[in-house]
C-alpha positions in Angstrom: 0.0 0.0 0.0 2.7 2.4 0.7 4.2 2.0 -2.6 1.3 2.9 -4.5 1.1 6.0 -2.3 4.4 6.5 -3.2 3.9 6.1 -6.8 0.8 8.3 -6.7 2.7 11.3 -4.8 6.0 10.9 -7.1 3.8 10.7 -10.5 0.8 13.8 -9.4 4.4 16.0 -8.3 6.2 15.4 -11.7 2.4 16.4 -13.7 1.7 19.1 -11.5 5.4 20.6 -12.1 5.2 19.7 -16.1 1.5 21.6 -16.3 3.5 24.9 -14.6 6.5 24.2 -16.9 4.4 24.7 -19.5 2.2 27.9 -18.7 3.4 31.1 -19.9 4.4 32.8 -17.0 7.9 33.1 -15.5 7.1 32.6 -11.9 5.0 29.3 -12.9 8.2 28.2 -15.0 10.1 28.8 -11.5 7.8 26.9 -9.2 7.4 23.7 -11.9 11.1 23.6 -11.4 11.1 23.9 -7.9 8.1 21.1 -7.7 10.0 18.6 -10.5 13.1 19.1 -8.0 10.7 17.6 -5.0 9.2 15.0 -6.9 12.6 13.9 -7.9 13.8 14.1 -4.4 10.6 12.2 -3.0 11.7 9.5 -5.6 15.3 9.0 -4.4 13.9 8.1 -1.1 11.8 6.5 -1.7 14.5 4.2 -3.8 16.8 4.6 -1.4 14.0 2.2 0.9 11.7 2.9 3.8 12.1 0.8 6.8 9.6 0.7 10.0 10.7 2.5 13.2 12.4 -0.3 15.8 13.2 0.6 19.3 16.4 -1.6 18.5 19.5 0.6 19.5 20.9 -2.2 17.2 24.5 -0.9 14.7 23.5 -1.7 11.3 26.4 -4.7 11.2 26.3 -5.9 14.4 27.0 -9.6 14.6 28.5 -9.3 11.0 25.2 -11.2 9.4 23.7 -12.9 12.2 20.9 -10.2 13.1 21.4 -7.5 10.4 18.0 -5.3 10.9 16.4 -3.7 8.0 17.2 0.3 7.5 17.1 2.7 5.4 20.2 3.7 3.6 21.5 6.7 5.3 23.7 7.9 2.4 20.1 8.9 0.3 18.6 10.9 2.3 22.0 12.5 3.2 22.5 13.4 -0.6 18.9 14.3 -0.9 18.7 16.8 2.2 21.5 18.5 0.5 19.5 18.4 -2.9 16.5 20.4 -1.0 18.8 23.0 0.3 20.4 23.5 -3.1 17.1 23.4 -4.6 15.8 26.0 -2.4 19.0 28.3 -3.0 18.2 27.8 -6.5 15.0 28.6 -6.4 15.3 31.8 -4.3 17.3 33.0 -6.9 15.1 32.2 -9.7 12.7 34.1 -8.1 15.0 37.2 -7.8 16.0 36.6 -11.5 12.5 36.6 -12.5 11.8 40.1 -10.2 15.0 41.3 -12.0 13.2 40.6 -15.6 9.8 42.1 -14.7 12.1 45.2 -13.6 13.5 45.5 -16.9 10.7 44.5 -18.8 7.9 45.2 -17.3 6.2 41.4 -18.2 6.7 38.2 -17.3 4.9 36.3 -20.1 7.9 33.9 -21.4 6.2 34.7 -25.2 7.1 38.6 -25.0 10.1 38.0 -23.4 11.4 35.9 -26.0 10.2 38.3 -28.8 11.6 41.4 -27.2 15.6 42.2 -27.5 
């Protein structure tokens, strides 16, 4: 049941950020990034497995294979806590980029922008 959850989640995140991708204005275009970037993140962990809670204070090798309990792998969601604070650097400055365009241009439609030099 959870992976179909999962699935769901992963698959409504990466439409909802491809819809935004494709409207016409810049600060949609921002946030489908920003939501694609989730949905990929959401995807690595959930790859990267999802074990139960245990009260077991347990090392993840102890007895070198006799009782070996089942984690999560810790080097995922390591990678991927660092991919949502780059992500949200990156997207912070999209967002000033885009502020910096409307400045200059007075628009934010993606179509005038790309007609106007």
């Amino acid at each position: 049941m959870t992976g179909v959850v999962l699935a769901a989640t992963i698959g409504t995140l990466f439409a909802l950020g491809t819809f935004l991708l494709l409207r016409r204005d810049l600060i949609r275009v921002v946030w489908g990034l920003a939501i694609i970037s989730q949905a990929a993140n959401v995807y690595l962990l959930a790859m990267g497995g999802i074990a139960p809670a245990t009260a077991e204070s347990v090392p993840i090798l102890a007895g070198h294979g006799e009782h070996v309990p089942e984690t999560a792998d810790p080097l995922v969601q390591a990678l991927v806590l660092t991919a949502i604070v780059i992500g949200f650097g990156m997207t912070a400055f999209a967002l000033v980029l885009s502020y910096r365009v409307y400045e200059e241009h007075d628009t934010l439609d993606v179509t005038e922008l790309g007609e106007s030099e």
